[in-house]
Each structure stands twice: as structure tokens, then as C-alpha cells.
C-alpha positions as CSV (number, residue, x, y, z in Angstrom):
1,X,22.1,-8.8,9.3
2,X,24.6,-5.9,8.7
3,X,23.9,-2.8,10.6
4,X,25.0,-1.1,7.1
5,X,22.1,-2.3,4.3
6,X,19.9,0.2,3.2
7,X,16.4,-1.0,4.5
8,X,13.7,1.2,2.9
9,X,10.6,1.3,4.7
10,X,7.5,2.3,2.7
11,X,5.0,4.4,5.2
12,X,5.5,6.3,7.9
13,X,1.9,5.0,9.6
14,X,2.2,3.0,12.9
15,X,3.4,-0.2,11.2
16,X,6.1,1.5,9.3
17,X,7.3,3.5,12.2
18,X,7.5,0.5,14.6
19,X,9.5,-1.4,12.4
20,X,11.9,1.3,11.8
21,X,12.3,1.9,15.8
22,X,13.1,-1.6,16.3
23,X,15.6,-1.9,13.6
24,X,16.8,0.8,15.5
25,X,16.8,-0.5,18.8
26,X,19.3,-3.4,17.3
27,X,21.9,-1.1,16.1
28,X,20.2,-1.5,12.8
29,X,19.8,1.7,10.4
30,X,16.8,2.3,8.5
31,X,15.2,4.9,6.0
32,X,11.0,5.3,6.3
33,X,9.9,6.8,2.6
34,X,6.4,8.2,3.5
35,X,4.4,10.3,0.6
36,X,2.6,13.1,2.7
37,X,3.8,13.2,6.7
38,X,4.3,11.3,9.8
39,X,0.6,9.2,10.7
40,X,-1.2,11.6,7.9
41,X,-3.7,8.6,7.3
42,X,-5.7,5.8,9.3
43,X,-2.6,5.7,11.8
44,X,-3.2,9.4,13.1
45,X,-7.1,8.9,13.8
46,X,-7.7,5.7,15.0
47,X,-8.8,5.6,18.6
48,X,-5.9,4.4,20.2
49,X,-7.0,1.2,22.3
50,X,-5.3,-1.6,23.1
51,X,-7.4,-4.7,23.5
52,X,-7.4,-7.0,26.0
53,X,-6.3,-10.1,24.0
54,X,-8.7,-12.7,25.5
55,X,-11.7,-11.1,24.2
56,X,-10.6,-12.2,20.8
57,X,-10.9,-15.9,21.8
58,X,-14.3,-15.1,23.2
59,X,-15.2,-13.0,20.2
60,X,-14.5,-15.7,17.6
61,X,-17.1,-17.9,19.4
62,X,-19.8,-15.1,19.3
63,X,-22.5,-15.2,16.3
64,X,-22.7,-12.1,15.1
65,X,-19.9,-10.4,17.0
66,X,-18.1,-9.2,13.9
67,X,-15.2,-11.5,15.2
68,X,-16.6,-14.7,14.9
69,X,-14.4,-16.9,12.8
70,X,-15.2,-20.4,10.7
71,X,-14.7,-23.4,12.1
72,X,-10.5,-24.3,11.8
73,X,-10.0,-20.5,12.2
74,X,-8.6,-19.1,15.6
75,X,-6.7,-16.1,16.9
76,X,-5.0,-18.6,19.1
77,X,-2.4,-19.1,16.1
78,X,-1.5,-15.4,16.2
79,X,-2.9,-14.3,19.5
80,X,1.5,-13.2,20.8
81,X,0.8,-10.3,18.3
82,X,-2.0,-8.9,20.4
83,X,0.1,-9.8,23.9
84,X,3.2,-8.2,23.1
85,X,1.3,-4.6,22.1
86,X,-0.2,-5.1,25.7
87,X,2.7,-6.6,27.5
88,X,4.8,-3.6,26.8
89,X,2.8,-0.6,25.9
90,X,3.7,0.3,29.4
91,X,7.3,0.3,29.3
92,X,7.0,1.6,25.3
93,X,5.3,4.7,26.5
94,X,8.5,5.4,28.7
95,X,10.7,4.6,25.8
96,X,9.0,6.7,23.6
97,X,9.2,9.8,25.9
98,X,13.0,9.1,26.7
99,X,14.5,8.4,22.9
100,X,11.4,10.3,21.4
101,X,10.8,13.0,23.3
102,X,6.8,12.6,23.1
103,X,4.3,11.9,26.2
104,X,1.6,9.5,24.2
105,X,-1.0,9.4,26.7
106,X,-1.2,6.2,27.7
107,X,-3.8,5.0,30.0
108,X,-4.5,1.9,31.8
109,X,-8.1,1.7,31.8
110,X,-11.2,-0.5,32.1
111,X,-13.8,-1.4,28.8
112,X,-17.5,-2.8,29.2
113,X,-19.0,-4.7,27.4
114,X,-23.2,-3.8,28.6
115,X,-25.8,-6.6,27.6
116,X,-29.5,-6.1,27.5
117,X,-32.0,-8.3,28.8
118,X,-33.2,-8.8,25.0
119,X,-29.9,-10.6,24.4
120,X,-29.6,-14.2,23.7
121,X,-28.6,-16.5,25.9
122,X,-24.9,-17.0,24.8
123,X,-24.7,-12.9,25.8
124,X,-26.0,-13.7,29.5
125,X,-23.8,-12.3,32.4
126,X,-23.1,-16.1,33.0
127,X,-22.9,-17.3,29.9
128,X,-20.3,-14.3,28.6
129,X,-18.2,-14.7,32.5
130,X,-18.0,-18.4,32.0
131,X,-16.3,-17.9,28.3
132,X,-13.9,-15.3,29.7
133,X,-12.8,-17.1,32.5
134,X,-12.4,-20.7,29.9
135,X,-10.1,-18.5,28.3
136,X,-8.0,-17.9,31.4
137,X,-8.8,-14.3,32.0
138,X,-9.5,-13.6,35.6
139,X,-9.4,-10.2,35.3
140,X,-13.0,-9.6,34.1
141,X,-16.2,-8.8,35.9
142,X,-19.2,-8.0,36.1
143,X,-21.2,-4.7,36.4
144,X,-24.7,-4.5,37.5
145,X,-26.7,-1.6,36.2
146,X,-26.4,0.3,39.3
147,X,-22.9,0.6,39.3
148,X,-22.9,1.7,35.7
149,X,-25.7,4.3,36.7
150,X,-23.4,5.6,39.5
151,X,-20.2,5.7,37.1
152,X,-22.0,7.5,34.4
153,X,-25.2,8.4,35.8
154,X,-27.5,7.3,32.9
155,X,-27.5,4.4,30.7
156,X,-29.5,2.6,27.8
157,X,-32.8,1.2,28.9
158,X,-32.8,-2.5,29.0
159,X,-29.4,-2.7,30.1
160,X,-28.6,-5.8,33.2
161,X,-25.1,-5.2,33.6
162,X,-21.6,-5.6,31.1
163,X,-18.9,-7.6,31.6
164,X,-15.6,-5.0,32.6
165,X,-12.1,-6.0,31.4
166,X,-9.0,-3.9,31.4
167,X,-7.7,-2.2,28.5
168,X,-5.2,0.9,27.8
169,X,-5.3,3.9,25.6
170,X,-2.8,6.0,23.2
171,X,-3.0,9.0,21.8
172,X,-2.5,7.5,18.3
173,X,-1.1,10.2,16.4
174,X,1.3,11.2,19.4
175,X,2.1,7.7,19.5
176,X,2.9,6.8,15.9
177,X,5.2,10.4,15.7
178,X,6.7,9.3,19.1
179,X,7.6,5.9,17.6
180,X,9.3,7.7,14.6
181,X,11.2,9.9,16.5
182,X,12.7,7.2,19.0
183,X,13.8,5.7,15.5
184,X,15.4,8.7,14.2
185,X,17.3,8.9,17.5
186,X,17.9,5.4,16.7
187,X,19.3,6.3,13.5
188,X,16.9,6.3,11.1
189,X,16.4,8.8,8.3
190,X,12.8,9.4,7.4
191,X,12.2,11.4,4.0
192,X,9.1,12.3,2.0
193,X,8.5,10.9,-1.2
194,X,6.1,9.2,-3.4
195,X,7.2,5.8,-4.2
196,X,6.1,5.0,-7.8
197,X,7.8,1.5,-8.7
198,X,11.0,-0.1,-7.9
199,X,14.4,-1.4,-9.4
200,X,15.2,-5.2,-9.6
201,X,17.9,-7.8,-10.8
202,X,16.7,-10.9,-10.8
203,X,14.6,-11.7,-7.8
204,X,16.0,-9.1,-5.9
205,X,14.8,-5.5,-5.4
206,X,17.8,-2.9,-6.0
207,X,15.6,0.8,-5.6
208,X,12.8,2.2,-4.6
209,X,11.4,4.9,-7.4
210,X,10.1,8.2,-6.3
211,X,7.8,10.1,-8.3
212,X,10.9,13.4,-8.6
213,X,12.8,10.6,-10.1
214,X,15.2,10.0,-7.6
215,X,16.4,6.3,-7.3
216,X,17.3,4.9,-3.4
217,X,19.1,2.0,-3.6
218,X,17.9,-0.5,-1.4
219,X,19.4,-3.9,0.3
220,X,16.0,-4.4,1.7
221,X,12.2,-2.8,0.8
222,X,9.7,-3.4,3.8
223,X,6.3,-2.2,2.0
224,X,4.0,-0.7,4.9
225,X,1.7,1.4,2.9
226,X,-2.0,0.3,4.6
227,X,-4.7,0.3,1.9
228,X,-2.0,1.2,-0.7
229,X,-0.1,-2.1,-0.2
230,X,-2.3,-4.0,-3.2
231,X,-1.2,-1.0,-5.4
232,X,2.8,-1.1,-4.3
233,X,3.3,-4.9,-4.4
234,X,1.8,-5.3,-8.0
235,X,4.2,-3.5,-8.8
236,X,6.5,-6.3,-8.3
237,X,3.9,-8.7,-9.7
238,X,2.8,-10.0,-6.7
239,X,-0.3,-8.2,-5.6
240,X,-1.9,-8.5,-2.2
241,X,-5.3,-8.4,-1.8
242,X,-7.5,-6.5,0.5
243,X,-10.9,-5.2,1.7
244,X,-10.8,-1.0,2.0
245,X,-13.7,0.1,4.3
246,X,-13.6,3.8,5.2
247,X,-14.1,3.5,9.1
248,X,-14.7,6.7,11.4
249,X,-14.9,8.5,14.5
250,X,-16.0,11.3,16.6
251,X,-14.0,12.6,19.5
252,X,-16.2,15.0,21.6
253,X,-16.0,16.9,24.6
254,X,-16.8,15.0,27.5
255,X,-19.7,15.5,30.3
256,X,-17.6,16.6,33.6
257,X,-16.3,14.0,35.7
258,X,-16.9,11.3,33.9
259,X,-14.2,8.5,34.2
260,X,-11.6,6.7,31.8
261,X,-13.6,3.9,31.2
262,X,-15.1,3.1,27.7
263,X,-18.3,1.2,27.1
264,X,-19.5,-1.1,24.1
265,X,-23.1,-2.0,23.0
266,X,-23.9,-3.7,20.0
267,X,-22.2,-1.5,17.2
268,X,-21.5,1.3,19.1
269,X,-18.0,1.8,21.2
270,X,-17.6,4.8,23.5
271,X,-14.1,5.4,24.4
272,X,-13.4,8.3,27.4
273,X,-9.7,10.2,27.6
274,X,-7.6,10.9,29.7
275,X,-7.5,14.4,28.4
276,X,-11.0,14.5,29.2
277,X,-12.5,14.2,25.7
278,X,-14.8,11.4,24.2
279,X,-14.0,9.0,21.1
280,X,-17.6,7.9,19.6
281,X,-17.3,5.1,16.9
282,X,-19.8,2.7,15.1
283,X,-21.5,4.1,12.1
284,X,-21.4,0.8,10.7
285,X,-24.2,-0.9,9.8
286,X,-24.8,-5.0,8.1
287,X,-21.6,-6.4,6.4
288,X,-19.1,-3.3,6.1
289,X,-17.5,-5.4,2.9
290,X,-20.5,-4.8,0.7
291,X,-18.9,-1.2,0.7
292,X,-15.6,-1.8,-0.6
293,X,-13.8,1.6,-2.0
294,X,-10.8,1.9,-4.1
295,X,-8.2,3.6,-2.4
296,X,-8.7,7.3,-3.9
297,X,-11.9,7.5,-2.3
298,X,-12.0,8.3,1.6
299,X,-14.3,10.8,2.1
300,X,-16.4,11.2,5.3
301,X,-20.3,10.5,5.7
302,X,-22.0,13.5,7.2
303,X,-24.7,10.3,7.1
304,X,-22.6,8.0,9.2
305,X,-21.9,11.1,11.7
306,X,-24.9,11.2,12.1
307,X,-25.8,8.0,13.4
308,X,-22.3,7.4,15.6
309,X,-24.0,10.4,17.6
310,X,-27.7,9.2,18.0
311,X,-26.4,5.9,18.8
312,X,-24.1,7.2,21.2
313,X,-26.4,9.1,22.8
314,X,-29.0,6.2,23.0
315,X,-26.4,4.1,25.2
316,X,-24.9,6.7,27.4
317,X,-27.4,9.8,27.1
318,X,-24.8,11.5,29.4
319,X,-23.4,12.3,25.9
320,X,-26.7,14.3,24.7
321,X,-25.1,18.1,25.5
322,X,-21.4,16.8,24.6
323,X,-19.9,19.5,22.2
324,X,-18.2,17.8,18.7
325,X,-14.5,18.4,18.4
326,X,-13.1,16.5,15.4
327,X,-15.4,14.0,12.9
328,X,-12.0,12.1,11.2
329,X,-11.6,8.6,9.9
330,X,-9.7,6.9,6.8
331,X,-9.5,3.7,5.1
332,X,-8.4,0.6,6.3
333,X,-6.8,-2.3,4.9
334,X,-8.9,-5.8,5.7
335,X,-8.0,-9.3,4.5
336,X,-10.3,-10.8,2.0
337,X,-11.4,-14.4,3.1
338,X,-13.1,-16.3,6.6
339,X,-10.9,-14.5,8.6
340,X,-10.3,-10.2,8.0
341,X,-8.9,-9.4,10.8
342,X,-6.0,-11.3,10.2
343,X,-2.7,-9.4,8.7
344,X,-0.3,-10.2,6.0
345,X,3.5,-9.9,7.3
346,X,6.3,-11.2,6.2
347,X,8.8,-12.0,2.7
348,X,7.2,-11.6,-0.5
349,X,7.1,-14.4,-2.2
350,X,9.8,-14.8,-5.3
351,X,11.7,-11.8,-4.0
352,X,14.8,-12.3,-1.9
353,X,14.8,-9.1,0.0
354,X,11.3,-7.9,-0.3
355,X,9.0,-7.7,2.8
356,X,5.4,-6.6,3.7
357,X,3.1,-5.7,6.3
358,X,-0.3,-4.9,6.1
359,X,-3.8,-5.6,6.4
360,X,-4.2,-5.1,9.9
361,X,-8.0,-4.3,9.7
362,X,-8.2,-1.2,12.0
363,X,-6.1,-3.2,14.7
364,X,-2.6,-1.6,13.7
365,X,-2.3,0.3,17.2
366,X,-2.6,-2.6,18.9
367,X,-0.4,-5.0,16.7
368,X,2.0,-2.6,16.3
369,X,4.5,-3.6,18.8
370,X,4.6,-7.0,17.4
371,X,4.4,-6.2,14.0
372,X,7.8,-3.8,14.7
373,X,9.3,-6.8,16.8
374,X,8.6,-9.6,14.5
């Protein structure tokens, strides 16, 4: 590819600003179009963990785990997404502070997984240790009740124990403006703009529209717009579907002393900082895609606030004094079908020089490194 074409990139989110930084670490010049600023959206308030691939393989096994897949469908097939985010978020952190000039926070940290004694029995200590360790990960193990009692000094009733596994933390909005400013001193040019159609010859994409009427003329269009990818690509007639959920978070202040180590129980996730503040997610409740929304409407649920708190509270009532910082969330991008949590990447069909990424179902932190990569 020449290192002269004008590749347009559509979003300035995670997925948009990966892509551009490793144009850029090619020799390869690019130009991000992004309608309101740097990780504005989903991007900017996710909660910034990056999963320990393995669990996915377990997940997709699990009834009811919100991961479990059909029969013929695996994360196996696109699992090197997922490893490369984890592989090198270490040495992309350092990166990003050299070319971008941004610390990002990242953490190497630990994630249980608790289990009750109600469970059934595929969620036994056994049962849950024995799938981790088919899967080749070694690095699990398991914690009693006591030792989650002396980490953070209550827990749900009912609890036995959780199976621990490592995971690291972003700051994700530090992280996505870090990757865009390692691209810029990359040499890529990112300018705001609202993209409202394109120009084409043939099967080939010549511009990208903007709402001022300004025309960029474009060798190559990369569309990485999240929830507004369906609306962009039919455009071009070739529309992708999606699911939008609206998924969100509470980052609190956290009780004093309390370590980097997150916890998960049923629907609930409770992620600790390094800065020493709390991320409490899992509103949720039955099948999220019942309550599909358009992608004008992302407005937050004092209801689901609400209920991310009392659950919260309910597995770690540590968190019952913890003082509210930020309720934020946005909508995500799912794909339709047996399997959402897979993403779309790659040409579009019947254009030449068209390309797309999106649909990353809340997972675009940790696929993000790939995503860029690929």
C-alpha cells in the first residue's frame, strides 16, 4: 500500500483511533473524521478491562452466562483478537505515553468470579476449575470465602468461594485519546466533521461528504462509527445490521484500602482502580435485546442506577457508604444472530476500497488492539 492514499477513517472511538495509530506505525498516513470529539461516545465510558481470553471458551459452555453460544459457534475461530489486546496492552501503554504523551492507567490485576452454594452444579468450584484448566489456563484459582472476607472484609451471603484469574485495566477515555495522539505523531490528521454520504465511481468510493459541504477525497474509507455503522454503510447500499442496547456504569468512590481486584456475581461486575475509585456495572436484567433503541435515543435510567447500586451493595456491602462520582453509559453496537458478541471487520462487500469495523458489543477496549492490527 502507498504511504500516500488518503485513508479516511470514520470515528474517532477506540476502533477508529487504533486503526489510525497502526497505519501510522507502518509509515502509513491517515485522516480520522469524528462528528463531536475524541472517545465522546461508548469509547470514553466503558470500564476499561481487558479480559482474560480463556474465560470466553469457558463462557460459551455456560447456560445462562450471557456468553453461551449454539452448537457450531466458538470464540476459538476469533479468540487471537482477544490475545493480542492482552498480549501487548503492556507494552501499548508504554507506546502510548512515549508517541502520545498520555499515562492510561493500566493495571495488571486479578477478577473473581464468586459462586454461591445455590449454584448449579456446572458453577461448582470443581466443576468451573476443571473447565479453566481444559482450556489451558493455569493461571486461575480459587478463593475461599475467607480470603475474600479478609480482602474486602464483607461479602454476599451464600458465597463458597470464586474462581480468580488475571485481568488488566485502562483508563478508557485516556486510552482511546492516547491512541489518537500516538497516531497524530504518527502522522495522522484528525478533523471534526459530520459525515453525511459519500462519492463513488463505479464500485469505488472517491469522498467522504460532510454535513458543511466539504468533499475529502478518499483512496480508502474505513467506517468505524459504533451504533452509527448501519446508518453510514446504507448509505452505500449495503447496510450492516446491529442490536443497540444502551449499557451503563457507575464509577464511585471507593472504601479505603480496598485492593485492585474486581469481583463478578451473577449480573453484577464490580471493577476497583488504581486511582482508587470503583466502576459498578450490571443494571441489566432478562434478554437486553428485547430493548433495542434507535441510535438517537441514549438516555440514562435513573431506574437502572438504581439497581447497579443495590446490587452492588448486596455482593460487596463494603460499597454501602461509597460516595457516587459519575453515572455515564452509551449505546453499543451488538450483532444480530446466535452469536452477538462477534464483530464485523473487514471490506464491504461490492466496494473496492471500502472497509468496516464495528459491532464489537461493549468489548471494543479489549479488541481494539487487534481490530487496529488486523
Amino acid at each position: 500500500m502507498s504511504r500516500n492514499q488518503d485513508i479516511v477513517i470514520i470515528g474517532a472511538g477506540v476502533i477508529g483511533c487504533s486503526i489510525a495509530y497502526h497505519l501510522g506505525r507502518k509509515g502509513i498516513r491517515s485522516q480520522i473524521i469524528e462528528r463531536e470529539a475524541i472517545g465522546a461516545r461508548a469509547s470514553g465510558k466503558a470500564w476499561g478491562v481487558i479480559t482474560y481470553p480463556p474465560v470466553l471458551l469457558v463462557a460459551e459452555k455456560t447456560p445462562d452466562s450471557g456468553w453461551a453460544l449454539p452448537e457450531g459457534e466458538t470464540y476459538a475461530d476469533w479468540l487471537d483478537l482477544f490475545w493480542s489486546g492482552y498480549r501487548r496492552m503492556a507494552d501499548l501503554a508504554v507506546d502510548i505515553k512515549e508517541k502520545g504523551g498520555i499515562d492510561i492507567d493500566y493495571a495488571e490485576t486479578r477478577s473473581t468470579f464468586l459462586l454461591s452454594s445455590d449454584q448449579p452444579e456446572y458453577a461448582t468450584e470443581e466443576a468451573v476449575l476443571s473447565a479453566f484448566r481444559a482450556m489451558g489456563a493455569y493461571e486461575c484459582k480459587w478463593l475461599g470465602a475467607d480470603e475474600l472476607r479478609a480482602t474486602f472484609g464483607r461479602i454476599a451471603p451464600g458465597v463458597i468461594g470464586g474462581v480468580s484469574r488475571p485481568e488488566f485495566q485502562v483508563e478508557p477515555y485516556k486510552y482511546t485519546l492516547g491512541l489518537a495522539q500516538a497516531a497524530e505523531h504518527l502522522g495522522a490528521v484528525i478533523r471534526q466533521g459530520e459525515v453525511v454520504g459519500f462519492g463513488v465511481e463505479g464500485a469505488r468510493i472517491t469522498s467522504v461528504k460532510l454535513a458543511s459541504g466539504a468533499e475529502i477525497d478518499a483512496d480508502v474509507v474505513v467506517i468505524a462509527t459504533g451504533p452509527w455503522t448501519t446508518r453510514a454503510t446504507s448509505w452505500l447500499g449495503k447496510e450492516i445490521p446491529a442490536y443497540l442496547l444502551m449499557e451503563e456504569c457507575l464509577r464511585v468512590k471507593g472504601p479505603e484500602g480496598w485492593p485492585v481486584h474486581s469481583v463478578a456475581h451473577g449480573h453484577t461486575t464490580v471493577v476497583p482502580l488504581i486511582t482508587g475509585d470503583v466502576i459498578l456495572a450490571g443494571g441489566g436484567d432478562g434478554d437486553p435485546f428485547l430493548d433495542k433503541r434507535d441510535d438517537s435515543y441514549d438516555t440514562l435510567s435513573e431506574d437502572v442506577k438504581a439497581r447497579i447500586l443495590r446490587r452492588a451493595v448486596e455482593v460487596l456491602p463494603g460499597l454501602e457508604d461509597a460516595k457516587l462520582i459519575e453515572h455515564r453509559g452509551d449505546l453499543l453496537a451488538y450483532t444480530p444472530g446466535p452469536n452477538p458478541h462477534k464483530p464485523v471487520m473487514g471490506r464491504l462487500p461490492d466496494w473496492e476500497n471500502g472497509y468496516v469495523a464495528t459491532n464489537f458489543g461493549g468489548m471494543g477496549i479489549c479488541l481494539s488492539p487487534g481490530a487496529g492490527q488486523i
